[in-house]
N, C-alpha and C positions, 0 to 999 in steps of 0.2 A: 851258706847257712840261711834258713829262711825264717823272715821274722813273723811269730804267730802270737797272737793274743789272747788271754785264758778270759772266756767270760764267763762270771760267776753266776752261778745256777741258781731264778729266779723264782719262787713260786708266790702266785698271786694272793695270798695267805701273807707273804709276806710286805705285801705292799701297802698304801691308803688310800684311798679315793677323795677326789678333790672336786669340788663344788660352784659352780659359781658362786661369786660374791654378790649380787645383786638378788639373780630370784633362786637361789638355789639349785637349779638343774645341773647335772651330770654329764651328759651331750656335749661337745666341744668339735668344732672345724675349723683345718686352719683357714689362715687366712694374711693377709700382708699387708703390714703398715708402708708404707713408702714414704721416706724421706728424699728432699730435692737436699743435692749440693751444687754449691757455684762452680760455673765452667771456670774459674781465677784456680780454684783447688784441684778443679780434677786436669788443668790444661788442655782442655778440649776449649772448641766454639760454641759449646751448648752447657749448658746447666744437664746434670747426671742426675741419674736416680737412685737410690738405692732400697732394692727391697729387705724388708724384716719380717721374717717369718715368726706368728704368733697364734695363739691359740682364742678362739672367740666362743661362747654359749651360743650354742646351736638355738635356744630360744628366746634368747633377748638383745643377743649381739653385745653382748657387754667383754671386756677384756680383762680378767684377774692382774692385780698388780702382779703378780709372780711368774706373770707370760712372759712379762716387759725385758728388755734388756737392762742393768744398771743406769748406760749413762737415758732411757727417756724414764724412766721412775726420779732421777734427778732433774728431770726438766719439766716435770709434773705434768705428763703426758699418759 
């Protein structure tokens, strides 16, 4: 039996358009926050990295809270 997924049919009518929060523009690129973890957590000899994929204003480089994952909007990042 093969497992298929029904994706519901969007039209751009139904959607909103989002803004940057600083100067307004509509333009967005990703872009990657990177966090370091300690080599103690990850058991390696090196400190890790982890990247976060996030969305930035193509004109002012600023990052909407609503890009953020939960836990860095808790850690006021």
């Amino acid at each position: 039996m093969e497992n298929t997924t029904v994706q519901p049919k969007l039209a751009l009518s139904d959607t909103t358009g989002v803004t940057c929060d600083e100067c307004g523009h509509t333009i967005f690129e990703e872009g990657l926050i990177i966090r370091r973890v300690s080599q103690f957590l990850t058991g390696t000899s090196q400190p890790g990295m982890i990247p976060i994929p996030v969305f930035a204003c193509k004109k002012c480089q600023h990052v909407n809270t609503e890009f953020l994952p939960r836990e860095l909007k808790d850690l006021g990042e």
